[in-house]
C-alpha positions in Angstrom: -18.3 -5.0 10.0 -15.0 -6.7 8.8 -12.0 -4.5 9.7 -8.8 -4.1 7.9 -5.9 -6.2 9.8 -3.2 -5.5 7.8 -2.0 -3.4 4.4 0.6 -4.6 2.2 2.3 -2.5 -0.3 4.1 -3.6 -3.7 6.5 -1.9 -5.6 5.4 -2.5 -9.5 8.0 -4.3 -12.0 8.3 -0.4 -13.4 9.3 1.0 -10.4 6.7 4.2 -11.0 3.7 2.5 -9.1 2.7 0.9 -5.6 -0.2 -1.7 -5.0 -2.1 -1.7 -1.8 -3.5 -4.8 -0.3 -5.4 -4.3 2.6 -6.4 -7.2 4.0 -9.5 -7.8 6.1 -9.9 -9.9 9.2 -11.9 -12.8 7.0 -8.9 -12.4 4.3 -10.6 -10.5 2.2 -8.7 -7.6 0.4 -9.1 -4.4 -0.6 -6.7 -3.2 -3.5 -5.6 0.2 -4.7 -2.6 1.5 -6.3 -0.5 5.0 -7.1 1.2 6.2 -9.7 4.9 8.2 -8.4 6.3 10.9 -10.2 10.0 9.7 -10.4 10.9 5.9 -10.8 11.8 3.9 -7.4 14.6 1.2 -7.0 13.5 -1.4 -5.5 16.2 -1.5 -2.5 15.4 2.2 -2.0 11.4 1.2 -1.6 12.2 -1.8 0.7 14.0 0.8 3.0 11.1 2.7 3.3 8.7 0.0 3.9 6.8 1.2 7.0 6.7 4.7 5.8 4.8 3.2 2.3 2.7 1.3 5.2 2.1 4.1 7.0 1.1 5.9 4.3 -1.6 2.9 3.6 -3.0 3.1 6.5 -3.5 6.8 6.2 -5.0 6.5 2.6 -7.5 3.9 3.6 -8.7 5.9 6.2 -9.0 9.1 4.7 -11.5 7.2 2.0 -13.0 5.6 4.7 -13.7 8.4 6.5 
């Protein structure tokens, strides 16, 4: 079983979605995305980046689970 080594998220161009990439020990990736109720600045979403990982993490494992 391949495991997931590291997840990557992506504010979209219009602010109002995040990609996942999870990527898997033989670089595979998973990919998922969110819609956000308000827009994000892009500034505002690189502060937050290991709470948007975090919250990757979390998400992948509650559908893995």
């Amino acid at each position: 079983m391949m495991t997931v080594t590291q997840i990557d998220p992506v504010l979209a161009e219009d602010g109002r979605n995040v990609a996942f990439y999870a990527w898997k020990d033989d670089d595979e990736a998973i990919f998922w995305s969110i819609s956000l109720p308000m827009r994000i600045e892009e500034a505002a979403f690189d502060d937050m980046l290991p709470a948007w990982v975090e919250l990757g993490w979390k998400m992948l494992t509650q559908h893995s689970g």
